[in-house]
C-alpha positions in Angstrom: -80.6 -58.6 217.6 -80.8 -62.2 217.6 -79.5 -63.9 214.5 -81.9 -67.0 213.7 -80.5 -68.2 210.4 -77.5 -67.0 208.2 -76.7 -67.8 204.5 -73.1 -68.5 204.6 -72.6 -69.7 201.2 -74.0 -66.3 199.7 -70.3 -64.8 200.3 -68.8 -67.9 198.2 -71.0 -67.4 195.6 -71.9 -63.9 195.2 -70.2 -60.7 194.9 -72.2 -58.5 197.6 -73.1 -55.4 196.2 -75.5 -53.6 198.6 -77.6 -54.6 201.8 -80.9 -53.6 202.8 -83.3 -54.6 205.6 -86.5 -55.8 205.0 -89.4 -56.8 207.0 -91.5 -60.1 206.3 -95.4 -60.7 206.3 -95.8 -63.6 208.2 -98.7 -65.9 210.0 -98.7 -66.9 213.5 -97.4 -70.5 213.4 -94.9 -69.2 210.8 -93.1 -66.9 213.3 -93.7 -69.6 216.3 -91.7 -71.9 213.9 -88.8 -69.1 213.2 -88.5 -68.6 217.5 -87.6 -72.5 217.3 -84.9 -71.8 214.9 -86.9 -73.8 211.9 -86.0 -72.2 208.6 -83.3 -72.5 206.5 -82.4 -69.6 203.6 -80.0 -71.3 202.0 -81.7 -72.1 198.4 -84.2 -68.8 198.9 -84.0 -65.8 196.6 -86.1 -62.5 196.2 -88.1 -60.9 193.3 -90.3 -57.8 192.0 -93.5 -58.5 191.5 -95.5 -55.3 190.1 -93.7 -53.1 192.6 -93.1 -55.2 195.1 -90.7 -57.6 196.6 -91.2 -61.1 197.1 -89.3 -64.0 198.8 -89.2 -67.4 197.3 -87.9 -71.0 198.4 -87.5 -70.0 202.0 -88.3 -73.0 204.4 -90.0 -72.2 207.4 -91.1 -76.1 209.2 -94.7 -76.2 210.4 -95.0 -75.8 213.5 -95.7 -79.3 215.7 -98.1 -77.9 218.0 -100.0 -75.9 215.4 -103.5 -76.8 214.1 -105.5 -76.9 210.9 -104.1 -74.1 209.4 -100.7 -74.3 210.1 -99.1 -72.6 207.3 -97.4 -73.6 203.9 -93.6 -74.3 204.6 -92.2 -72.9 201.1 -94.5 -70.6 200.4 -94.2 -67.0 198.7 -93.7 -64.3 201.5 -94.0 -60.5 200.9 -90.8 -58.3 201.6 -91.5 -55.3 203.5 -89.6 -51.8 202.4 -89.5 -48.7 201.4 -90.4 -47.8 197.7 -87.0 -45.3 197.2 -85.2 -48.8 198.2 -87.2 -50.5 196.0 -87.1 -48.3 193.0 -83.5 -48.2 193.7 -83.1 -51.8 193.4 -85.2 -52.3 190.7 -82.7 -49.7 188.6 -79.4 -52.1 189.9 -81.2 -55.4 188.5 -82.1 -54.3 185.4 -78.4 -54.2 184.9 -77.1 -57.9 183.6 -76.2 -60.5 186.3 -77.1 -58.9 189.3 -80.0 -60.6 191.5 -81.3 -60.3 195.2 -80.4 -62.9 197.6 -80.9 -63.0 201.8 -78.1 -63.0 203.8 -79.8 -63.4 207.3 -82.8 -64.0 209.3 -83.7 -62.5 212.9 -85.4 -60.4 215.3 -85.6 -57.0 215.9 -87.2 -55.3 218.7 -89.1 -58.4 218.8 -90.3 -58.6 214.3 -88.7 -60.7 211.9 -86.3 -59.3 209.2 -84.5 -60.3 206.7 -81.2 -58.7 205.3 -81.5 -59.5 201.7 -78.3 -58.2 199.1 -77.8 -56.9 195.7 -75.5 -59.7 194.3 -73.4 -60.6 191.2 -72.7 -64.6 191.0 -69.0 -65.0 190.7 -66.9 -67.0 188.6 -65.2 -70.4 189.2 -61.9 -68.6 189.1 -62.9 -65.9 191.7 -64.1 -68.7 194.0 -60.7 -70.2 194.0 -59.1 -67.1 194.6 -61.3 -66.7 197.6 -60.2 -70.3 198.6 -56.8 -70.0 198.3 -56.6 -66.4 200.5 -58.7 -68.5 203.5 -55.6 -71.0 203.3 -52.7 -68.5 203.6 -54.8 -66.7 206.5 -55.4 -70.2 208.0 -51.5 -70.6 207.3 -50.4 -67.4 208.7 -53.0 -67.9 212.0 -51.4 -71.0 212.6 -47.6 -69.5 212.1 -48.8 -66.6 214.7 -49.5 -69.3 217.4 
């Protein structure tokens, strides 16, 4: 598996609940783009649309040697999976405060998936609890050497 892009502030600012992998319906130039390491996840999110999952705000560049109908860079791309995961993940959301966010981006026996998460956003005060554990391991890491 080769990682492509990665999420890293999704840990800060969500409680991870459950992972799933999901495929993604994607043009041509799109997935030339994502082999060039062009797309960030970072602001992205998913939703359910009348059964099924949908990614939004996920930047994919255009791809510089593409033509005419090189593709849309934030648009709206299906999420493929299974309907027990998604009937299982439409039971979690309608609970309050939980949402679906991606964690990473790669390949897979050559397709492109995406490992989205269940997610609760954390406080303020759980987000400095986190910092201040990173600074006593960075502390203790230091002490070790």
């Amino acid at each position: 598996m080769e990682t492509i892009s990665r999420n890293r502030k999704a840990h800060f600012q969500y409680e991870i609940l459950e992972k799933f992998e999901a495929g993604v319906v994607l043009t041509g130039t799109e997935v030339k783009s994502i082999r060039n390491k062009d797309v960030s996840i970072n602001e992205s999110f998913a939703h359910i649309n009348n059964g099924e999952v949908f990614l939004y705000e996920m930047h994919i560049g255009q791809y510089k040697q593409g033509n005419r109908q090189n593709h849309e860079p934030k648009r709206v791309r299906k999420l493929l999976l299974h309907k027990k995961e998604i009937n299982k993940i439409i039971g979690k959301i309608k609970q309050k405060g939980y949402t679906m966010i991606p964690l990473s981006i790669y390949f897979k026996e050559g397709l492109v998936k995406v490992e989205i998460a269940l997610a609760r956003g954390k406080s303020t005060v759980d987000k400095r609890e986190d910092i201040k554990k990173r600074s006593v391991e960075r502390e203790i890491q230091r002490a070790m050497r």
